[in-house]
N, C-alpha and C positions, 0 to 999 in steps of 0.2 A: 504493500500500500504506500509505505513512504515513496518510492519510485513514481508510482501513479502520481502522485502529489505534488511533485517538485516536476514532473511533465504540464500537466494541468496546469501549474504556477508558470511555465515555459510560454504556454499556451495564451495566458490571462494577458503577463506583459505584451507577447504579441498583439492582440486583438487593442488592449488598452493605446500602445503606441501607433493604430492605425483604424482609432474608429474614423476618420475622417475618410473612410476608404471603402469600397464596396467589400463584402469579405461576407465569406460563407466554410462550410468544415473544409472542403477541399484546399481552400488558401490557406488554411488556420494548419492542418494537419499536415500540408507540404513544405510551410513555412517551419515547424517542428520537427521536420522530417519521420513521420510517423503515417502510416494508411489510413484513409476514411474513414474505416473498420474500426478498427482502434483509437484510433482520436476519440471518435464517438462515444465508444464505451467507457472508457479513460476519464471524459470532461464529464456525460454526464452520471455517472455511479460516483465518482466524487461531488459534484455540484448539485445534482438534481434537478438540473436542467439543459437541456441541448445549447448547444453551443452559438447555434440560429436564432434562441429564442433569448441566449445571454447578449448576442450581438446586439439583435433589435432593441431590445429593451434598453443597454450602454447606448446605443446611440440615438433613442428618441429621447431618452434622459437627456443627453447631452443636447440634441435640439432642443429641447421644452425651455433648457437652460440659457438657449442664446433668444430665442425670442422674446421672453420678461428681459434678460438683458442685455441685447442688443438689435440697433436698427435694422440688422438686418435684413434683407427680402427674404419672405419665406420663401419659394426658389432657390434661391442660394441654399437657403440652410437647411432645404430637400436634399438638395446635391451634397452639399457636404456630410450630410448622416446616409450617405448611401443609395438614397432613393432615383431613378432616372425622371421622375417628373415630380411634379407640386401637390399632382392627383394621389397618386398612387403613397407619395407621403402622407395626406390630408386623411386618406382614407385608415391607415392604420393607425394614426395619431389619435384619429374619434375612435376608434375600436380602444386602444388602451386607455383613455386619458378623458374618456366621456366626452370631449367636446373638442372644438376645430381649435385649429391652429391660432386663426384670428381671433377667438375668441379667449382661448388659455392666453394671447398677449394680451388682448386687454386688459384682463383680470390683475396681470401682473404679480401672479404667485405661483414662485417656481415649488415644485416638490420635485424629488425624482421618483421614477418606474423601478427602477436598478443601480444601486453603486458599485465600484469594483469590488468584488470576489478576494478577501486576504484570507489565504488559509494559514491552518496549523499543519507544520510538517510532520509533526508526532502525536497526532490524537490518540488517549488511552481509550482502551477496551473494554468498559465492564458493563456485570449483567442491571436487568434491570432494577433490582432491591436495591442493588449497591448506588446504583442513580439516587432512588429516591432518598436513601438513606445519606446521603451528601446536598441534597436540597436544602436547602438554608435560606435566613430573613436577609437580604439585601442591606448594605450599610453604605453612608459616603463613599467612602474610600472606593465603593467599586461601582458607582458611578462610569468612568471611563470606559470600564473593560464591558460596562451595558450599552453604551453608547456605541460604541465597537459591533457589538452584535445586531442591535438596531439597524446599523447601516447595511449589517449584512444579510438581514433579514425584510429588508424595507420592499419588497416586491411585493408583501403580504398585506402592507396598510396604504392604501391610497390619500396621498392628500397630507401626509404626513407635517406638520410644522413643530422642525427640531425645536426652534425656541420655546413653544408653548408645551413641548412634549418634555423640555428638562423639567420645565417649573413643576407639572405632573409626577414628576414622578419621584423628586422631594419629599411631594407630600407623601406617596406611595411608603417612601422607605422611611418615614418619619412616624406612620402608621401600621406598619409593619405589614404592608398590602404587596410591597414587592419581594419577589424568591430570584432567587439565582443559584442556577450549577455551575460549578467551575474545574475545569481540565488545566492544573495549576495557575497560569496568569492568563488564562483565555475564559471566558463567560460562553458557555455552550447551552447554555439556557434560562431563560429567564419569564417571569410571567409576573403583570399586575391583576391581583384579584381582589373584588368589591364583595367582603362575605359578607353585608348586609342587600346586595341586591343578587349576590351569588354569579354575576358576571364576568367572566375573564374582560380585560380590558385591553390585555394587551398580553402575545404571546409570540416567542420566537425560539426557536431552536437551532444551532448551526449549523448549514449545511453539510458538513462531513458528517454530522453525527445523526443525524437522522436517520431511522428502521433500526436505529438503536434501543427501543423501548422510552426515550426522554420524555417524550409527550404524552406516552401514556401515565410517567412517575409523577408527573406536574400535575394531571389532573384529578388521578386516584390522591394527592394530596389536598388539592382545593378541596377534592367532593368528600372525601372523609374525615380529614384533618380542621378543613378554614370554613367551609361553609356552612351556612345558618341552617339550611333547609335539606330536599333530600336530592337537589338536581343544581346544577351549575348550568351558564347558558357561554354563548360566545357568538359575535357576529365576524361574518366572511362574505366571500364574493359571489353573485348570484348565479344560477347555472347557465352555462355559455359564456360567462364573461370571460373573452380574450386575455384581458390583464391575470387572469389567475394560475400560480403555477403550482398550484397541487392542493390548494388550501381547503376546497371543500372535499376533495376526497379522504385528505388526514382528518379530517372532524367526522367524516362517516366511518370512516374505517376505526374511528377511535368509539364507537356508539352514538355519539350526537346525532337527533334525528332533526329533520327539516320544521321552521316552526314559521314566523311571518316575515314577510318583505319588509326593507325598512328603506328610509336614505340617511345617510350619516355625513355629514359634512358635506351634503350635494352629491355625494355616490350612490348610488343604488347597491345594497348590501342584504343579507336575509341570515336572521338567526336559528344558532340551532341549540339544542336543548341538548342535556346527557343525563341521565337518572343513575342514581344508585345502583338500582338493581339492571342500569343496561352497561354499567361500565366493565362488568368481566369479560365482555368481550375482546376481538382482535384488537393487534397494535399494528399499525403501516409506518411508524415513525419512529 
């Protein structure tokens, strides 16, 4: 696995030092000297996601970024994130990002899709007890190493605003509403939960470590340890939403069942529910 890792990390610089370029696995894996085949499997069984879909995502990020700040024509900064016309940018830009180009300028608030990918070259192994049983109340001091994982996890929240998102989550660990698991100096999990509404509000897991049991130890401890009542809830992205890369299949796969539509920050989002008695079910994370 370290090998895959430190390819993958080969891989990441590449893409990072030429989003402004058209690129798809073929240039990524020839550029790495490695086959289609393999790149593939390599980027995504480490990342958990195809390496087309890290592209897109790094590079409309990076467009969303220059239109709140810069005059740019869109045109131009169609061309420059890859795209051969304005159309065919416009078009995927409203699939991810709920609304047009010209209109995400107006508004003038940038979030990102996707930030880069910083892995750990040596993630440990262990079973799932041992997860849970290293779960712990979040404090200052590890603030950073959450903020770290946020970034790496931020495909999962749309709409994201860092600033309002520190103050948040102060108060989380000041009320002892935030957890965190940690793979010595790296945050490989972490979760804010409201055990007077029974809510997750906020969950991420790092992409190496995931289909490692994490997600399932985070919420067997909300739902029997924090929570008030006998069901925890969490909202995610609704079905078919483009922007989603796995998020409501880990919530089903974890027992959460489908409950109502919502919109959350102008997103259209749908929560789902987890009971007691559905959580011994499978883990996918």
């Amino acid at each position: 696995m370290p090998g895959n890792i430190k390819n993958v990390m080969t891989a990441i610089d590449y893409i990072e030092s030429h989003l402004h370029e058209k690129l798809d696995l073929e240039t990524v894996a020839g550029a790495v000297h490695y086959s289609k085949y393999h790149m593939h499997r390599m980027f995504t069984g480490t990342v958990g996601v195809t390496i087309h879909d890290y592209v897109q995502r790094r590079q409309l990020t990076e467009a969303a970024k220059l239109l709140v700040l810069s005059d740019r024509p869109i045109l131009e900064i169609a061309l420059s994130a890859g795209y051969e016309s304005q159309q065919s940018f416009t078009d995927i830009f409203k699939a991810m990002y709920k609304k047009s180009p010209n209109r995400y300028r107006e508004e003038e608030e940038f979030y990102p899709l996707q930030l880069r990918y910083v892995l750990n070259e040596n993630p440990i192994n262990l079973e799932e007890k041992e997860w849970q049983d290293k779960i712990v109340f979040a404090t200052q001091e590890d603030i950073p190493k959450w903020i770290e994982l946020v970034h790496l996890v931020i495909d999962g929240f749309p709409h994201l605003d860092e600033k309002q998102y520190l103050e948040q989550l102060q108060e989380y660990i000041k009320n002892k509403r935030a957890l965190i698991l940690k793979d010595a100096d790296t945050a490989i999990g972490i979760m804010a939960f409201n055990e007077v509404t029974g809510s997750i509000d906020f969950f991420g897991v790092h992409p190496q470590y995931r289909k490692r049991g994490i997600a399932k130890a985070f919420c067997e401890k909300a739902l029997y340890e924090l929570a008030r009542s006998a069901q925890i809830s969490v909202t995610t992205f609704r079905e078919g939403d483009k922007a989603d890369t796995g998020y409501r299949e880990i919530w089903g796969s974890l027992g959460f069942a489908e409950a109502e539509l919502l919109i959350e920050f102008g997103y259209p989002t749908q929560r789902f529910i987890l009971h007691r008695e559905k959580s011994e079910g499978g883990d996918n994370e």
